[in-house]
C-alpha positions in Angstrom: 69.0 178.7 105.8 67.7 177.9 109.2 70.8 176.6 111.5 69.5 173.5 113.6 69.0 174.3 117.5 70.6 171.5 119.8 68.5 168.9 120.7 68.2 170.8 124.2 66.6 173.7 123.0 62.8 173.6 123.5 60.1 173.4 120.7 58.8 176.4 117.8 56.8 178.6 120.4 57.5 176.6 123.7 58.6 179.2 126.6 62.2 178.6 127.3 65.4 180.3 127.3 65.2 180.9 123.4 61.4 181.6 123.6 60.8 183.6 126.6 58.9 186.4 124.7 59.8 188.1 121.6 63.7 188.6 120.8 65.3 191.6 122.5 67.9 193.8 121.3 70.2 192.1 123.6 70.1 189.0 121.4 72.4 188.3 119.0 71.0 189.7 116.3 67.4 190.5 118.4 63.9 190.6 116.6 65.4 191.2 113.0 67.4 188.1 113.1 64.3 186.1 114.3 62.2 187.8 112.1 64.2 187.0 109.4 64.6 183.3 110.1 60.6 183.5 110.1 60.5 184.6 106.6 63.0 182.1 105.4 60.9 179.5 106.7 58.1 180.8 105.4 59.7 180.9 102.0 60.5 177.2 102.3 56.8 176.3 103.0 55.4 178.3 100.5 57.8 176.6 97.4 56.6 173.2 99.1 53.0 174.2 99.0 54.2 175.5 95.6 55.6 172.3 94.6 52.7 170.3 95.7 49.8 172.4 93.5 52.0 172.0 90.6 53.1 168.6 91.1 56.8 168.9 91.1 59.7 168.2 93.3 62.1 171.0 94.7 64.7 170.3 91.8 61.7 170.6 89.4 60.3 173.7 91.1 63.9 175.4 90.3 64.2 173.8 86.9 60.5 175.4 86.0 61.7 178.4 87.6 64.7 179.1 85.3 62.8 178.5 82.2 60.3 180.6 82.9 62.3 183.6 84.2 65.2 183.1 81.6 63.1 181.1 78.6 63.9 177.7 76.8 67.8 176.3 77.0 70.1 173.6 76.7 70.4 170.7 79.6 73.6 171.3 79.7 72.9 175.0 80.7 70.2 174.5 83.1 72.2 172.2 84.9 75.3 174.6 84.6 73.2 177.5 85.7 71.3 175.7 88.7 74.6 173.8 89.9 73.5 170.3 89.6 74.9 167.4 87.5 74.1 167.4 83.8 72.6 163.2 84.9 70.9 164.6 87.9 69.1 167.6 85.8 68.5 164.9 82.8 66.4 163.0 85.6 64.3 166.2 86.6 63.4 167.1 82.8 62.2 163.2 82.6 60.0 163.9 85.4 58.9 167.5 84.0 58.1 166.0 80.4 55.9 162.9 81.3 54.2 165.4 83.8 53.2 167.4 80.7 55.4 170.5 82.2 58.2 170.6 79.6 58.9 169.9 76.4 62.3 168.7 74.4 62.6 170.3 71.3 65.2 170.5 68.5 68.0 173.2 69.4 67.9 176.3 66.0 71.1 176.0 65.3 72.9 173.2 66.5 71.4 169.5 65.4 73.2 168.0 68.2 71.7 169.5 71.5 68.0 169.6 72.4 65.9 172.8 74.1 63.7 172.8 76.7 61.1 175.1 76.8 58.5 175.1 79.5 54.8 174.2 78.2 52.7 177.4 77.9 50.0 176.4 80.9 52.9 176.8 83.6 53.3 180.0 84.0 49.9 181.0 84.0 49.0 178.1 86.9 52.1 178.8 89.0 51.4 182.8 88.7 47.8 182.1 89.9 49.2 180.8 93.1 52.5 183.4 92.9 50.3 186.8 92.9 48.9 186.8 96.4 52.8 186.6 97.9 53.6 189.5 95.0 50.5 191.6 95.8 51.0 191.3 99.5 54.7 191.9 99.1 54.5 195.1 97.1 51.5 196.5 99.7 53.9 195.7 102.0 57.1 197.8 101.0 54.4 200.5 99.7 53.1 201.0 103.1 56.7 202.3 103.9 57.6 205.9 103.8 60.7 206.6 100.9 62.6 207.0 103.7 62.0 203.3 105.3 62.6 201.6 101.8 65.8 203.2 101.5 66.2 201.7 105.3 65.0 198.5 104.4 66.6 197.8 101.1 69.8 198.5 102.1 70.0 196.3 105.2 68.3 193.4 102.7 71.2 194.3 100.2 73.8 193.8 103.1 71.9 190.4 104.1 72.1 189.4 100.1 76.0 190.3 100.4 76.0 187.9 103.4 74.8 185.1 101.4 77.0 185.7 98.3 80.4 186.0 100.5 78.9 182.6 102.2 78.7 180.9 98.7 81.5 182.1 97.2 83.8 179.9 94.9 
């Protein structure tokens, strides 16, 4: 999550007191800190561009997301599992089946409830864009030593730690 600067602070790139070169060690934080506020912005432009080419909104893009990682499910669970109202996420599988993204289908073994299931094409059209950020990812991280992984996933494991105690319940 990128924390807003005060109105004060000068522009993305624009020299200044925050922007007088790259971040030091002397920073709070320094170069990693920046570096990983780059990425998380990165990250947010990519699931727009995302969001765009497929033609779904941000609460689609996480609906389409969870059905395709964790397969076909209830409303009720989708919204459950993505933290949204079971109204709100009835609204966003609207949208998904008149796009042609989703279908409703008859739950197995309960005649009340409904599934959704995403439609085949998805994850083939969204992987098509998804593969040059996995590829480049992976060449990445392989371009490390064993040693620098071990470096590297342990201070991204602390950072995921960060984020859990943040959101805890």
């Amino acid at each position: 999550m990128d924390v807003k600067r005060p109105a004060t602070a000068p522009p993305e790139g624009a020299p200044g007191p925050a922007r007088q070169g790259p971040a030091t060690a002397t920073a709070p934080g320094g170069p990693i800190r920046e570096q990983l506020r780059n990425l998380t912005l990165r990250q947010q432009r990519f699931e727009r561009y995302l969001g765009r080419r497929m033609g779904v909104d941000a609460a689609g893009l996480a609906v389409m997301d969870h059905l395709v990682n964790v397969g076909p499910t209830t409303p009720t669970d989708l919204a459950r599992r993505l933290d949204a109202s079971t109204a709100a996420t009835t609204l966003v599988i609207d949208r998904l089946v008149a796009a042609g993204h989703v279908t409703r289908g008859p739950h197995p073994t309960d005649r009340r409830k409904v599934i959704v299931t995403p439609d085949d094409h998805w994850g083939a059209a969204a992987f098509e864009h998804v593969a040059p950020v996995i590829q480049g990812v992976t060449e990445a991280a392989d371009a490390l030593s064993p040693e620098e992984q071990a470096v590297v996933a342990a201070f991204l494991e602390r950072i995921v730690g960060v984020y859990d105690q943040a959101t805890k319940t």
